[in-house]
N, C-alpha and C positions, 0 to 999 in steps of 0.2 A: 809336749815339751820333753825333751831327751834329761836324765839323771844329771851330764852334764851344763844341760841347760840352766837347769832347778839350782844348782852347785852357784853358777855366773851371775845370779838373780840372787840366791845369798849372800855372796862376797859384796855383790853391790847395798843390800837394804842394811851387813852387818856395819859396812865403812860407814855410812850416814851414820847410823843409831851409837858408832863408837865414837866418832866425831864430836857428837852433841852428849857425852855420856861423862864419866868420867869418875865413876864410883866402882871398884871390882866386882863385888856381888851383884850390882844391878846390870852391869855391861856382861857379866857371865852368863846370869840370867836372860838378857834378850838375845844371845847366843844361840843357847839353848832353844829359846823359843823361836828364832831364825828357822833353825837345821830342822827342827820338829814340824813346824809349818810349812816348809817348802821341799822338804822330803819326803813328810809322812812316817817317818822312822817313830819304831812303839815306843820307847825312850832314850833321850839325852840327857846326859849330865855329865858335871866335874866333883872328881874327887880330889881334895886338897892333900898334899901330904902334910902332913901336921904330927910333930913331936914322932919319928918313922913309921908313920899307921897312914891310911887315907880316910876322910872324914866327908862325908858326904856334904856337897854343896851344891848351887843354884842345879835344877834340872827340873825338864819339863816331863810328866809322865806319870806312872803309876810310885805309889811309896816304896824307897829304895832299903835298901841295908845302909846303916848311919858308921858306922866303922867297918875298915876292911885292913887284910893285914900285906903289908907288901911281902912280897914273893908269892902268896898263895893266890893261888885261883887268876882267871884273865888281870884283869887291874893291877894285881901284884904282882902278877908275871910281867906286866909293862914297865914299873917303877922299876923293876929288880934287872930288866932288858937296856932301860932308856931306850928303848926303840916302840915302834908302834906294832900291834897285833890285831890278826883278821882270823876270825876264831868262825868255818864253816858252820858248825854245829857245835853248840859248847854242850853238848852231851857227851861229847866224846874227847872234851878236853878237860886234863887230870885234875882232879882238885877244884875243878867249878864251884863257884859259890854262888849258889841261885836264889836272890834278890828275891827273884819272880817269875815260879816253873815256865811261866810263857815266852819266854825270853829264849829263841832260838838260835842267833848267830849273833855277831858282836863285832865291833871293832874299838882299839882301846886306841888312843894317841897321848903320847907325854906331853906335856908343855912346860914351856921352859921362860924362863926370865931373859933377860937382856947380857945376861953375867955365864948365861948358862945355865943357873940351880936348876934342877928341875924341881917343881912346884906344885904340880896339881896332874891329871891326864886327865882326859876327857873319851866318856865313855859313852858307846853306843848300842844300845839294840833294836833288832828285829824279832818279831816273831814268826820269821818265816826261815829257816835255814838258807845257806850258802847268797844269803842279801847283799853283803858287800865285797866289792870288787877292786879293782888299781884306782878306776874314775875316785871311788869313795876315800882312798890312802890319800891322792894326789889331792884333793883340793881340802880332806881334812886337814894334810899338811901345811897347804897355804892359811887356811883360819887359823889354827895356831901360830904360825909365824905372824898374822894378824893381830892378832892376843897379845903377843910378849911384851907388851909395854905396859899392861894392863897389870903384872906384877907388882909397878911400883905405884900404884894406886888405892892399895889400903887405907882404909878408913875406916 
């Protein structure tokens, strides 16, 4: 099964499980555990922005860094971009804040609300260098446009 195959196999078990779901934390959490099982990627998760910091929430993986600061390092360079980043090697990207030395490449994506806010990104690693590619932008993209309603489901 081709990366983008793995991707088409997500979108579909994420639509069922959001369908039937309907709590933020728990629908973020089987997100997470979607992308994690059917990629194999060494960790996923979302960081919320909260009070202008990111605060670690639902992800599947090894234990993360519980506060991160926007602008600084991948993650805060994504809040601080509102665009998404593919980080080859994050040893050679400035100001890296390493979570978990194994943690070799990365992709960040912002996610946004209904309104716009941006709200949370969603962060991934490898520990393999130069792991994600356009395939991985393009249907990250689409999960999160999946997500955005998922905003106004606090509870």
């Amino acid at each position: 099964m081709t990366k983008r195959d793995r991707y088409i196999v997500s979108l579909r078990e994420m639509k069922i499980r959001l369908e039937k779901g309907g709590d933020l934390f728990a629908d973020l959490g089987n997100v997470a555990a979607v992308l994690r099982k059917q990629q194999g990627f060494y960790w996923v998760g979302f960081y919320l922005l909260k009070d202008e910091r990111l605060v670690l929430g639902p992800f599947q993986g090894t234990p993360a860094c519980v506060f991160l600061t926007c602008g600084e390092g991948v993650c805060g360079s994504c809040v601080e971009r509102r665009a998404p980043i593919i980080v080859d090697d994050v040893r050679d990207f400035p100001g890296h804040v390493a979570c978990d030395p194994r943690s070799r490449s990365e992709i960040v994506i912002p996610c946004f609300d209904d309104t716009g806010d941006l709200r949370a990104i969603l962060d991934i690693d490898s520990d393999q260098p130069h792991h994600f590619d356009e395939i991985d932008l393009e249907f990250l993209q689409r999960i999160e446009e999946q997500i955005r309603p998922l905003w106004g489901k606090i509870t």
